[in-house]
C-alpha positions as CSV (number, residue, x, y, z in Angstrom):
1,X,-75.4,134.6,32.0
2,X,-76.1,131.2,30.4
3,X,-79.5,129.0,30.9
4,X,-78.4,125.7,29.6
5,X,-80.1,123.0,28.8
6,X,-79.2,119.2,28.2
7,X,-82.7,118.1,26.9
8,X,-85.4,119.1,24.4
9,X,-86.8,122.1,26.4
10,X,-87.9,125.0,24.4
11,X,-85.2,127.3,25.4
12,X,-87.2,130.2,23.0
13,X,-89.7,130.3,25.8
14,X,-87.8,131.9,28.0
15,X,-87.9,135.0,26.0
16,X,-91.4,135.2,26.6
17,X,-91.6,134.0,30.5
18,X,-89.0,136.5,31.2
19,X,-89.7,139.6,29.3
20,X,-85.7,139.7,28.6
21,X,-84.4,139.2,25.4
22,X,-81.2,136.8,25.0
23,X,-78.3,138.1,23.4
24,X,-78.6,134.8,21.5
25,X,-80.6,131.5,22.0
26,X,-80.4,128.0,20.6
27,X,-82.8,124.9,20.9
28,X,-80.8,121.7,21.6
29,X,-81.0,120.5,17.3
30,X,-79.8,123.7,16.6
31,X,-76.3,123.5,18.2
32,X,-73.6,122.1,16.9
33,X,-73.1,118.1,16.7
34,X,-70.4,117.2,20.0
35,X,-67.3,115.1,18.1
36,X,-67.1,113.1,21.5
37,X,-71.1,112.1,21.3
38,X,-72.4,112.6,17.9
39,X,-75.3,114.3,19.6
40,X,-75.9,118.4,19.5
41,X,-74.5,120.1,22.4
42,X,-76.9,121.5,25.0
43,X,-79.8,124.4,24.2
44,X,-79.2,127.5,26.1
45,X,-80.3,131.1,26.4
46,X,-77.8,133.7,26.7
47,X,-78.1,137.3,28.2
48,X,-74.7,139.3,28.1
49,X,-73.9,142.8,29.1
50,X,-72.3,145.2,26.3
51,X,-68.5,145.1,26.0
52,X,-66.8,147.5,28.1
53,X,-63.4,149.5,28.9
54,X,-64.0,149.2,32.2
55,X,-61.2,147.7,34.6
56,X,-63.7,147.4,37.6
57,X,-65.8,144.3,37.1
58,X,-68.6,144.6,39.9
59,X,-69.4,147.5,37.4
60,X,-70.2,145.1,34.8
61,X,-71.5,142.5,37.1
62,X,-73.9,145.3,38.6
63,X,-75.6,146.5,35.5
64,X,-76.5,142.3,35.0
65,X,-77.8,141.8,38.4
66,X,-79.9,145.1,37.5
67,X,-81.0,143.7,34.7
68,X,-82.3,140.2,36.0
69,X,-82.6,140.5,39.6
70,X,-86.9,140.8,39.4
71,X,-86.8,138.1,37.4
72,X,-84.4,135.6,39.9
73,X,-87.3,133.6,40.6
74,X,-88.7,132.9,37.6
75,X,-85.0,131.8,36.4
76,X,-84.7,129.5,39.3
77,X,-88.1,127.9,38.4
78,X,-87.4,127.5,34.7
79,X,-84.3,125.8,35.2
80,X,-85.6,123.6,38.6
81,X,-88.2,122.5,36.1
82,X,-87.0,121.8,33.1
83,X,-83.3,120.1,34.3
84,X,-81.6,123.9,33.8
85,X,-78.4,124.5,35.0
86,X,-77.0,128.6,35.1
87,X,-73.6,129.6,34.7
88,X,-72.0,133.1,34.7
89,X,-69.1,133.5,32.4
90,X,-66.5,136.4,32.8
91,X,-64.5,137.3,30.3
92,X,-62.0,140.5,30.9
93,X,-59.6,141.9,28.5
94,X,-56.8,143.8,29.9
95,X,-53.2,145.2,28.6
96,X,-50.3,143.8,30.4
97,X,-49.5,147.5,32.2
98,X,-53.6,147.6,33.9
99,X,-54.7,145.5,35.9
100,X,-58.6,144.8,36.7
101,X,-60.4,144.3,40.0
102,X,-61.6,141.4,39.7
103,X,-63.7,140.5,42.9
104,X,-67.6,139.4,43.6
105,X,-69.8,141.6,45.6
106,X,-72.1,139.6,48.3
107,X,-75.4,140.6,46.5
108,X,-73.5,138.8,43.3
109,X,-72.4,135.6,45.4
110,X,-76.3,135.5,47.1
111,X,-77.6,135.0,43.8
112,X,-74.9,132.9,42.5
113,X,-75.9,130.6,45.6
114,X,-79.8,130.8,45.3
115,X,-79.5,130.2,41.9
116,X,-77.2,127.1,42.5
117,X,-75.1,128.7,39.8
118,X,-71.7,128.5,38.4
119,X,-69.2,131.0,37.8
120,X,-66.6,130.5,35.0
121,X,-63.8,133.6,34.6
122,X,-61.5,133.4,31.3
123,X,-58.9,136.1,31.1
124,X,-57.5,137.4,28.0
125,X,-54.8,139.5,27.8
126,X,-53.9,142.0,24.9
């Protein structure tokens, strides 16, 4: 789960308003200059589960929601508040002989929905 950022906001904060700490975080100046823009790219605030051999992804996805799902409003207010947009990415891994479940539980898709989020899947095969 990404909280992104397209301003000066002081992503770090987060840390501290949540009680969660990011798997990694970045201020806006301390991403990467955009080639298109000369401007940095956004600041964000990254939580992400531990990689997993697991070919049932609403395991994964469950052990997230567990993870953030007291703190759903205080997500939603940081990001109303300071112009904060989240987005779920989901990356699975498989071998060409397995094939993984992928599918979204409704308790995933209600808080997809009340936090106005977006969900982006990249599959990579071994």
């Amino acid at each position: 789960m990404h909280l992104i950022f397209d301003n000066d906001f002081d992503v770090h904060s987060i840390t501290k308003q949540l009680g969660i700490a990011p798997t990694e975080c970045k201020l806006r100046d301390e991403t990467r200059m955009s080639p298109l823009t000369n401007k940095p790219i956004e600041g964000f605030w990254t939580l992400k589960t531990e990689e997993k051999e697991e070919r049932d992804l609403g395991v994964v996805l469950n052990e997230l929601i567990e993870n953030i799902s007291a703190k759903l409003p205080d997500i939603k207010k940081i990001c109303d508040e300071n112009g904060g947009i989240v987005v779920f990415d989901i990356i699975p891994f498989f071998d060409g002989d397995s094939k993984p479940a992928l599918y979204f539980e409704r308790d995933f898709l209600d808080i997809v929905n009340y936090l106005n989020a977006t969900i982006q899947i990249y599959l990579y095969m071994r």
